[in-house]
N, C-alpha and C positions, 0 to 999 in steps of 0.2 A: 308657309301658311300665312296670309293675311284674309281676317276678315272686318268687318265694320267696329266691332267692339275696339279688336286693336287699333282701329284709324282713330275711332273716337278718344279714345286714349292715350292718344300720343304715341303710341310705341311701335310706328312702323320701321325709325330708326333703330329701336335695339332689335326687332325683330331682323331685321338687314344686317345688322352686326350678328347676331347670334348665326345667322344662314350661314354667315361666311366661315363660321367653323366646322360646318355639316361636308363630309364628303360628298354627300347628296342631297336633295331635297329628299323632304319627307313629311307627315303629320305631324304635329306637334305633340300630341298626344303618346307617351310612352309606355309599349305595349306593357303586362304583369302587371305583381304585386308595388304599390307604390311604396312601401315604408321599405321594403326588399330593394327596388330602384335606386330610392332616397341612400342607403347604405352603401352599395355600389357606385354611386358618384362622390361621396364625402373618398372613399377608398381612392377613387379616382384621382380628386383635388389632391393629394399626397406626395404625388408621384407628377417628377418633371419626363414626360414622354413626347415624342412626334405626333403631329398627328397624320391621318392617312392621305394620300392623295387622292385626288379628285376619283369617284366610282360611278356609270353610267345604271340606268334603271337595266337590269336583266329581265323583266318578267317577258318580255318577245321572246329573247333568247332561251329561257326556260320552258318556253310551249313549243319553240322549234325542236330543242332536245328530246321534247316528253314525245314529236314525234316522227324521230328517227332523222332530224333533220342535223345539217351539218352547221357550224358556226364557223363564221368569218373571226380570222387571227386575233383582230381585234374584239372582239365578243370573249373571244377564251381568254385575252390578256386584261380583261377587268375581270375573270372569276380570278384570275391568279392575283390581282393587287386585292383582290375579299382574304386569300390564303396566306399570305407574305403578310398579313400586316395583324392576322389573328398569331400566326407564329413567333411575330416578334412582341405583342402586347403578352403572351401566356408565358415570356422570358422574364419580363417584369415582378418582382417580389409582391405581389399582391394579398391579403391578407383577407378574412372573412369569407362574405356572403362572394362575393367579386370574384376570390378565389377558386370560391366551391363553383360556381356555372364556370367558369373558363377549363375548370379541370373536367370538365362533361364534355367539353367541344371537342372533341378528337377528329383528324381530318383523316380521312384512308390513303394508307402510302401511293395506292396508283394515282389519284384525285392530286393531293400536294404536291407529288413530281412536276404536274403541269408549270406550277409559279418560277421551278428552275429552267425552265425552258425560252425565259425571255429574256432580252437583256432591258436595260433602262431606259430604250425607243419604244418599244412595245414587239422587238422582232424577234424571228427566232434565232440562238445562238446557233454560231457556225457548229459548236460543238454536239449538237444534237443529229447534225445528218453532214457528211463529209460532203457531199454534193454542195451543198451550201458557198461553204468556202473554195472550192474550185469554178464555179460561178461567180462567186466575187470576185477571183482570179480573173477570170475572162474578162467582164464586165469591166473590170479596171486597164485591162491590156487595151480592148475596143476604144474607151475614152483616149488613154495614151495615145492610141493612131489618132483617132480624130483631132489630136490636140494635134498631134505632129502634120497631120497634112493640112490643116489649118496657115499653120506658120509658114508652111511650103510656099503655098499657095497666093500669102499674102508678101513674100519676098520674092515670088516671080517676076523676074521683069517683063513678060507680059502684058502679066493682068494688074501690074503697080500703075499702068497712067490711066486705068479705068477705075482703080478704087479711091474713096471717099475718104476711107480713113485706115488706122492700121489695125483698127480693133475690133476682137470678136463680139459679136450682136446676138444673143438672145432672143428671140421671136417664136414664140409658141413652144417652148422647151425645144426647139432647134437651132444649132451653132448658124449664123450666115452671115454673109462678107454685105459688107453697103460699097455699091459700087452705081457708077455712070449708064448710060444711055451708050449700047454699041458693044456691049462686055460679051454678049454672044458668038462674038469671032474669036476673044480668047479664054471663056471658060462655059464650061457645060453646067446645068445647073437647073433648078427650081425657084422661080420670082414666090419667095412667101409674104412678102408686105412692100407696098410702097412708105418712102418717109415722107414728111411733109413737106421738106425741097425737091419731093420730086425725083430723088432716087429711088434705088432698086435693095433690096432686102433678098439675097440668092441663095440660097441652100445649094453648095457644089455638088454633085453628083457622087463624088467619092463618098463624101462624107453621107448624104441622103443613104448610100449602102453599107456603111456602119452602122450607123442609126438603127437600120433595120435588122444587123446583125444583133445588136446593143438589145434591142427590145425582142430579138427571138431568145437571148439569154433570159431576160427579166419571165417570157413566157415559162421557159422551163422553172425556173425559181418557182413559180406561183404555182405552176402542178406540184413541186413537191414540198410548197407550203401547205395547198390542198390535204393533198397526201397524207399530211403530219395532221392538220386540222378532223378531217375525217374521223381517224384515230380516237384523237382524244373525243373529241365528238360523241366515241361509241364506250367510253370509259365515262362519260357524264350520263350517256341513257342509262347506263346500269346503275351509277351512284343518282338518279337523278331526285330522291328524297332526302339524300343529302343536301345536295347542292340548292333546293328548296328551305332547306332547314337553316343552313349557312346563310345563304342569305337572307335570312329573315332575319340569324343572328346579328348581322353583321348592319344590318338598320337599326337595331335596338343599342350595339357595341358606338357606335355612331352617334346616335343620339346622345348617348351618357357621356360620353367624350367630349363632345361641345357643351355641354354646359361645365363641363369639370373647366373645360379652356377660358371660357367666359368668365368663368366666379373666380378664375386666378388672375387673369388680365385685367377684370375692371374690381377685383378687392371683392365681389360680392358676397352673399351668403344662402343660402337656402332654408326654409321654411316647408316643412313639411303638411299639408291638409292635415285634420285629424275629421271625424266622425261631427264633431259639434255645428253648432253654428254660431259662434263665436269669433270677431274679428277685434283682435288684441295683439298693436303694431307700435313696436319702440321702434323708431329713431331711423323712421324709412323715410328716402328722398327717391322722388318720381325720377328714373333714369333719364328723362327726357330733359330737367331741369340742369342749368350751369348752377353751379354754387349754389344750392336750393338751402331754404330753412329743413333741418328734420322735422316731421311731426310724430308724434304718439299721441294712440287713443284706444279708447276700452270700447268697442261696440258689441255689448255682448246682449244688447234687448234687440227688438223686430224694429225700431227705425229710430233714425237720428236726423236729428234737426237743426242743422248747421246756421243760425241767424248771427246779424254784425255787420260788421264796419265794409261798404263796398271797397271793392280791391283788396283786401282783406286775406286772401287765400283760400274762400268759402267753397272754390271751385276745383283748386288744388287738392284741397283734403279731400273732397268729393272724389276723384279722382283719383289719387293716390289708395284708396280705400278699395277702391274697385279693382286698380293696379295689384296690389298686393295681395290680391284674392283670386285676381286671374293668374297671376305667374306661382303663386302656389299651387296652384291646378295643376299646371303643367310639369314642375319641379323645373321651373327657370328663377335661375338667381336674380338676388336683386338686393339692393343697397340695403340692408336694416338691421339691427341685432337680434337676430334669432334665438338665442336662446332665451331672450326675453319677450316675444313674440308667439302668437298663437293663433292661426289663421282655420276657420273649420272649410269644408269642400260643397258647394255651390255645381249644382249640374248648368245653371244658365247664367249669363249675365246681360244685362239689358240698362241701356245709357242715353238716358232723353235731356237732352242738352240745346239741340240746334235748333234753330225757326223754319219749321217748315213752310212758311208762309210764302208762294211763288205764283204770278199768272200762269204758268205751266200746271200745276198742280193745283189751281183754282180751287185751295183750302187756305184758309184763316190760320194764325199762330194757335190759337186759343184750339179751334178743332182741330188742327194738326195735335194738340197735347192728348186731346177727347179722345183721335183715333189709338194714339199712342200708347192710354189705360185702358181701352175696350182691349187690347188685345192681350191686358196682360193676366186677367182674371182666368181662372182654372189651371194654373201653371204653379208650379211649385218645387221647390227646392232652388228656388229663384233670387238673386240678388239684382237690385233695382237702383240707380242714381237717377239724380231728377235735379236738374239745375234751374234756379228760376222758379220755382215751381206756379207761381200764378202770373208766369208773363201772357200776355195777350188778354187781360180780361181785367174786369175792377177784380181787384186783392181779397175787397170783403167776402163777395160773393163767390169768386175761387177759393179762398180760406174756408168756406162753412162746406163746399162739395167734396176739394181734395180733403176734409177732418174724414167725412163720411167715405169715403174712396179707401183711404189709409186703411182704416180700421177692418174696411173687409177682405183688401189684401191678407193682412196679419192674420187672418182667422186661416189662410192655408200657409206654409211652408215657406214664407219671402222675409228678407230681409231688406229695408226700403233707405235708402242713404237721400236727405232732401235739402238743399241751399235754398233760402230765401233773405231778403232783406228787408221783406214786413214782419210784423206783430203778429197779424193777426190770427195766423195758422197756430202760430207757436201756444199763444194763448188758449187756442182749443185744444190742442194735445198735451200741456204739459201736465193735467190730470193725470193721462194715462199711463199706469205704471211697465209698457212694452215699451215707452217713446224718452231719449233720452235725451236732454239741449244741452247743445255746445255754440257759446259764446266765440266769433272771431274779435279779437281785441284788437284795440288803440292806444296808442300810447301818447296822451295829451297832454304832457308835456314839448314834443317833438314836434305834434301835431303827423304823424304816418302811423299805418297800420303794420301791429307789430309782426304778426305773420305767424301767430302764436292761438291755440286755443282754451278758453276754459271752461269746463264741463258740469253742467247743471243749474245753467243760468241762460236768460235770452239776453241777448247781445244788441246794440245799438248800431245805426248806420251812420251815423256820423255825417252826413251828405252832405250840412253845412259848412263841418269843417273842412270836407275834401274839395268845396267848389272854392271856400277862401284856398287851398294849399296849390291849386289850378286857375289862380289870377283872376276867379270871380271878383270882383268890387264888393269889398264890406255894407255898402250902401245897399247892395242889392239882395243882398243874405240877409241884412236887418229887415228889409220889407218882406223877404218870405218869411224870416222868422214867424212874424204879428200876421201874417197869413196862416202861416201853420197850424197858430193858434197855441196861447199861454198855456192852457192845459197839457195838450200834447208834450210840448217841448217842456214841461215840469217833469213829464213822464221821462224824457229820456235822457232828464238829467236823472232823475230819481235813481233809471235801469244806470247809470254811468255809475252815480256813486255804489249803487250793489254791487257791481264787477269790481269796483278799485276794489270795496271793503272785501269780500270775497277771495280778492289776491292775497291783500295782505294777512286776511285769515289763512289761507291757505299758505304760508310763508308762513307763518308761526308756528304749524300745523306741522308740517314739512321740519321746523328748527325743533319742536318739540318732539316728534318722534327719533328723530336721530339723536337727541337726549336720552330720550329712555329704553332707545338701543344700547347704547352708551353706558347707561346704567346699568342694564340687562345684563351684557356681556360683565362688567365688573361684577356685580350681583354672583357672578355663575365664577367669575375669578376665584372672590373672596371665601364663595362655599369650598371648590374644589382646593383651595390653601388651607383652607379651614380640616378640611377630611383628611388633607397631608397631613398637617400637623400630628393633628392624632392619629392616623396611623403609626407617626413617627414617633413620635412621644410612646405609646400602643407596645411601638416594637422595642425602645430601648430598655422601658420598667421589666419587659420580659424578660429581655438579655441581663439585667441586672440580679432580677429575682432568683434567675439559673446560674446565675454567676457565686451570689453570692449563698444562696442554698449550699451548692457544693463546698463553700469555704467554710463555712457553719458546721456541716456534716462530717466534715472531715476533724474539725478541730472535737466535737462533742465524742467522734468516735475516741482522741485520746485518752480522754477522762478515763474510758472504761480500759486501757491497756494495763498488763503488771510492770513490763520490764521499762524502767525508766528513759533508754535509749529509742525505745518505737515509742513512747510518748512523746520524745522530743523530736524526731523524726517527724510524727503527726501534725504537730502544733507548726514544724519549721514547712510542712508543705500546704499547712490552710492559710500561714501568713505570704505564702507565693501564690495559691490561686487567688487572694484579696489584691498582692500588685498587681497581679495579670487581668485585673477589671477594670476593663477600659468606662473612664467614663464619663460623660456627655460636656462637649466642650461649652465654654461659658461665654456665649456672645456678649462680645464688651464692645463697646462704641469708640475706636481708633479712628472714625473719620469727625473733622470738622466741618462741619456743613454751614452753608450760607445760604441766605437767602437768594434766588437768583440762580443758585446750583440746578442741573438735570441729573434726574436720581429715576431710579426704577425696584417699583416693586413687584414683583415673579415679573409676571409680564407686562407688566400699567408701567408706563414712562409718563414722566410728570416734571414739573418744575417747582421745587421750594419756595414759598409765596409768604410763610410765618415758620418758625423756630417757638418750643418751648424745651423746658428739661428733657423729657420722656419722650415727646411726638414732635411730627412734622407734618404741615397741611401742605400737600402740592395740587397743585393746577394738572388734569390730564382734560385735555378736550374740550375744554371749559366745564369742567365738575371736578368740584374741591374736595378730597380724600383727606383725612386724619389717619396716619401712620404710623406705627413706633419706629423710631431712630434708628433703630438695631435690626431692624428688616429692612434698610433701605442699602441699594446700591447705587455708585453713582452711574451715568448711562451718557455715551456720545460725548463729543467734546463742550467743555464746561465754557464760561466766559472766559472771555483775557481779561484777567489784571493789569489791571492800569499800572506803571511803577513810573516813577522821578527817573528812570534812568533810558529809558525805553522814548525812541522818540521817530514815529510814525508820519509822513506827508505823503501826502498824494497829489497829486497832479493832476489837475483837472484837465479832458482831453483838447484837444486844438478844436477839434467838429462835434457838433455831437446832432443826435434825431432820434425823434420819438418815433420813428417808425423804421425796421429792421425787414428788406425783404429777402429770404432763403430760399426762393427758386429755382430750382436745376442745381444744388447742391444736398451732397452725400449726405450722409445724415452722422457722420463723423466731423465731417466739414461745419457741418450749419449749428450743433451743437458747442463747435467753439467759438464761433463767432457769436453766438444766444451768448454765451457766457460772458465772452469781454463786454457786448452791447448791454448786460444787465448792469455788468461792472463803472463801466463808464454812464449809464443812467443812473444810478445811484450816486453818483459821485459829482455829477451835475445837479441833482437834487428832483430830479423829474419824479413823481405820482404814481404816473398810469404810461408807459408804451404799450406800443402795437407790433406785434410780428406774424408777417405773413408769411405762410408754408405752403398754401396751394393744397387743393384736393389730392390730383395723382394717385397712388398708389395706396396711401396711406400712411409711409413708413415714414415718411418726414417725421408729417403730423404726430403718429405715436410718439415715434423722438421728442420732441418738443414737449409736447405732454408729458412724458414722465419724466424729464430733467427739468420741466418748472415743479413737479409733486416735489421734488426731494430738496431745490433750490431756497435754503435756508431766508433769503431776503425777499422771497414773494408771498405776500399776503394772500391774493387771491391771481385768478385767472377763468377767462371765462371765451367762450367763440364769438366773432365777430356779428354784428348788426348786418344785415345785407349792404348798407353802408357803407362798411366797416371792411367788408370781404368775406363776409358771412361765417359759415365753417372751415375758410381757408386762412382765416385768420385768428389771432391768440390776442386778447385785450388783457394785460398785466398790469398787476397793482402793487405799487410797493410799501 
């Protein structure tokens, strides 16, 4: 299925990659319940299985059945690749929802028998009709003659000073000799081609009556191919709701199957529609992009208003937004972390993007857009991208028509996604509490755009400094500046500084709440130690109270005894339940702790930062704990001591590079090399390396990722600048 959304979209190449897992074509669209689907393909992605070979459309073939009509071998030999490949997926240990409908699909033993009746040409086994192979018998004895009077014929001394060559010729599926001008006096025969020198092309006459013996065999074969076709033929009219049923199943078993292939081939994921309308997308990259930035975004009001820096990405996220709301539709994978992702279900989508403006179509850009919004009113459940949105026309007076446009959309069912790189729209909607702005950034320092967004703020274009970073002349930028006009450009330094300040709030914001996560989780430590305690404490004064009752109870009963001997008896057995009272050991502080030590309390790991009598302050996470001594453990390997006797050199390597590339290696392999290359960067004294992993699969990248988390000498690490290598590469700080 392609239609204009997906061209507009880019996605005609995954679409073309996905087809190729389809054993048929078919609607995109998957027939049932989608969350039901959605389960049966996660079930799917599980399990490494084949897929099916190529299956022709039956629907001819099933109206010839419905009426009484016979099918040709090959017609019957794609019901049987529908039958052979249900039998072999319902072998598979499948589990759930997946489970339960495979276990419904029962085939009827006369209907199944058919799929044993071929071999892997599409013919029938010799083993189904003994005629068969006695035919192939003949058939093969026929060829033998012909070979042999062949070779006869070309070692006659004869007909050897009239032939051409020694070699049997092919011409129209029949054997014939290339012979001279005059061959008529020594052999008999049929001229079937001339060559281009001007010889003869002869089918001998022996052989022309093999042939014909050859193909009176092949005629019998094919009656009692007939024969057998008929048959079954008349075993599919009887099942023929079946075999309706099947194959419908077997479109839907299809479908689910290609994309379980997709999302294990290209690493993807699946995102399931829900009921909302709500577009809430971590860490998705447009399929169509090489090395793309990910973006994430919250679109959960009726439009967004992407303004910023041209080139920027304004168009991508536009896109990508659209992207990830149509392949949710369909339950097609696609690059993003889903379980952090929230996409709601859209019955249309509609993407105005291009210039219609052509002498053909003898409309303006500006009415090509006009045509574009008359048609989009009364339509609902609608999602809309709009690129550009006041090209063809002055900005102002498109800003004050698309504010009034917008707004009346929103009052039906549409969700509206809009890129522009004026003010002036933004400035009219950023009142309204449906309409949400997202900033495309700059990063001026570098002077490029960062290909990043920030949310709740409008964005600047930057146009001056994209035509200095494009070899405009500074001279020529300062006179449009003072054209622009000092006011304006006051303006868009004003919007520049809100964005930086905004970041860096937003980085404080970001650093402060993972503090008082931090805290939280300690907070919820300290009570839960807290509740041990005293439970424990709780339980031991009990065990003591019963312990030492009894020792009590026992000694006060002697008092009351006559005979001296059970007194002493009494008193010798309440001074053994008092040894027999176990009790509570005396935590005493046997370790010497230093500063610098890693120590752990229940589950907080921390580092000794001050020392007093009683307590210890340690560093976890950067928030500094006060401890008692006596609850602390130490945790993981401690420093090395230094000693006078102890004597340590290293060797600095022969080569060294700040940049490391592990492409087309295992991820055993690449992990030892990350390690010496961090070893020998440290040792040279480098900062910051670069190690590139490549997208691929993903498995590198995880690797690398979590052997830098656990890699006790790296401070930070972070994904590449597109610069850089983007996501395929790792920027490390030491």
């Amino acid at each position: 299925m392609k239609s204009s959304i997906f061209t507009k979209l880019d996605l005609d190449e995954y679409l073309n990659n996905f087809n190729l897992y389809l054993a048929r074509q078919k609607p995109l669209f998957v027939e049932g319940d989608s969350k039901i689907n959605y389960e049966k393909i996660l079930e799917l992605a599980k399990f490494d299985f084949k897929p099916c070979q190529s299956v022709a459309n039956l629907d001819d073939s099933l109206m010839r059945v419905s009426k009484q009509g016979v099918l040709h071998i090959s017609e019957i030999y794609e019901f049987s690749k529908i039958f052979n490949y249900f039998n072999y997926i319902k072998k598979i240990k499948f589990q759930g929802r997946l489970l339960e409908w495979l276990t419904k699909i029962v085939i009827p033993q006369n209907v199944g028998e058919v799929a044993l009746y071929f071999d892997e040409k599409g013919e029938f086994k010799d083993s189904i009709d003994e005629r068969f192979y006695a035919l192939k018998e003949a058939y093969k004895i026929k060829k033998d003659e012909i070979n042999s009077e062949l070779k006869r014929l070309i070692y006659s001394k004869s007909i050897t000073p009239y032939l051409v060559d020694t070699q049997i010729h092919y011409i129209n599926d029949s054997e014939a000799l290339l012979v001279r001008g005059g061959f008529n006096h020594v052999l008999k025969g049929t001229v079937v081609a001339r060559s281009s020198g001007g010889y003869f092309y002869v089918m001998p006459a022996n052989i022309s009556r093999l042939k014909s013996e050859q193909a009176s065999i092949m005629d019998k074969k094919e009656e009692i191919v007939h024969e057998h076709c008929k048959k079954i033929s008349q075993i599919f009219s009887k099942n023929l709701l079946f075999l309706k049923f099947i194959n419908q199943a077997f479109d839907q078993l299809d479908a689910l199957c290609a994309r379980a292939f997709l999302a294990r081939a290209k690493d993807y994921e699946f995102v399931l529609a829900d009921s909302s309308r709500d577009i809430i997308i971590k860490d998705f990259a447009h399929p169509a992009l090489k090395n793309p930035k990910r973006v994430s975004i919250d679109f959960s009001k009726k439009v967004l208003l992407i303004t910023g820096v041209n080139a920027g990405g304004k168009s991508m996220l536009l896109k990508s937004i659209l992207t990830a709301s149509l392949l949710s539709k369909y339950l097609l994978p696609m690059p993003i972390r889903s379980n952090e992702s929230k996409i709601g279900t859209f019955k249309e989508f509609e993407l105005i993007m291009e210039d219609p403006q052509s002498v053909k179509n003898d409309i303006s850009t500006f009415a090509g857009r006009m045509l574009s919004f008359s048609k989009l009113f009364g339509r609902k459940n609608l999602i809309i991208g709009v690129d550009e949105i006041e090209l063809g026309t002055d900005f102002e007076e498109a800003a004050s028509l698309y504010s009034v446009l917008i707004k009346r959309l929103t009052q039906n069912d549409v969700k509206i996604i809009i890129t522009t790189h004026h003010k002036r729209l933004a400035m009219l909607l950023a009142k309204d509490s449906e309409v949400e702005l997202v900033a495309a950034l700059y990063d001026e320092n570098l002077g490029v755009p960062k290909f990043e967004f920030l949310k709740g703020t409008i964005g600047k274009s930057y146009a001056f400094e994209t035509a200095l970073r494009y070899g405009i002349s500074p001279t020529f930028v300062s006179e449009a500046k003072k054209a622009y006009g000092e006011d304006k450009e006051n303006l868009n330094e004003a919007i520049s500084k809100a964005i930086n300040l905004e970041l860096k709030l937003r980085e404080k914001l970001d650093e402060t709440n993972k503090k008082e996560q931090k805290l939280d989780s300690l907070l919820e430590g300290f009570k839960n130690q807290k509740e041990k305690f005293e439970d424990e404490q709780k339980a031991v004064i009990s065990r003591l109270e019963t312990q030492y009752y009894h020792a009590i109870s026992e000694a006060k009963r002697s008092v009351n005894l006559q005979d001296t001997k059970d007194k002493q008896r009494s008193i010798n057995k309440a001074n053994e339940l008092v040894k027999a009272v176990i009790k509570p050991e005396i935590i005493s502080k046997d370790e010497n702790y230093k500063i610098g030590d890693r120590v752990k309390y229940e589950k907080i790991k921390g580092e000794i930062i001050s020392l007093s009598k009683t307590d210890a302050t340690i560093l976890s996470d950067g928030i500094k704990l006060r401890v008692p001594i006596k609850l602390l453990k130490r945790s993981g390997n401690q420093p090395v001591i230094k000693t006078s006797s102890v004597s340590i050199k290293v060797a600095k390597p022969q080569s060294a590079s700040v940049v490391l590339d592990l492409h087309g290696l295992r991820a055993e392999e690449a992990i030892e090399k990350l390690d010496k290359f961090i070893s020998d960067s440290l040792v040279m004294g480098f900062d910051e390396v670069i190690v590139k992993h490549g997208m691929g699969t993903g498995k590198l990248a995880f690797a690398v990722k979590e052997f830098l988390k656990t890699h006790p000498s790296v401070v930070s690490f972070r994904d590449g600048t597109p610069n850089e290598g983007g996501f395929g590469s790792k920027i490390i700080k030491f």
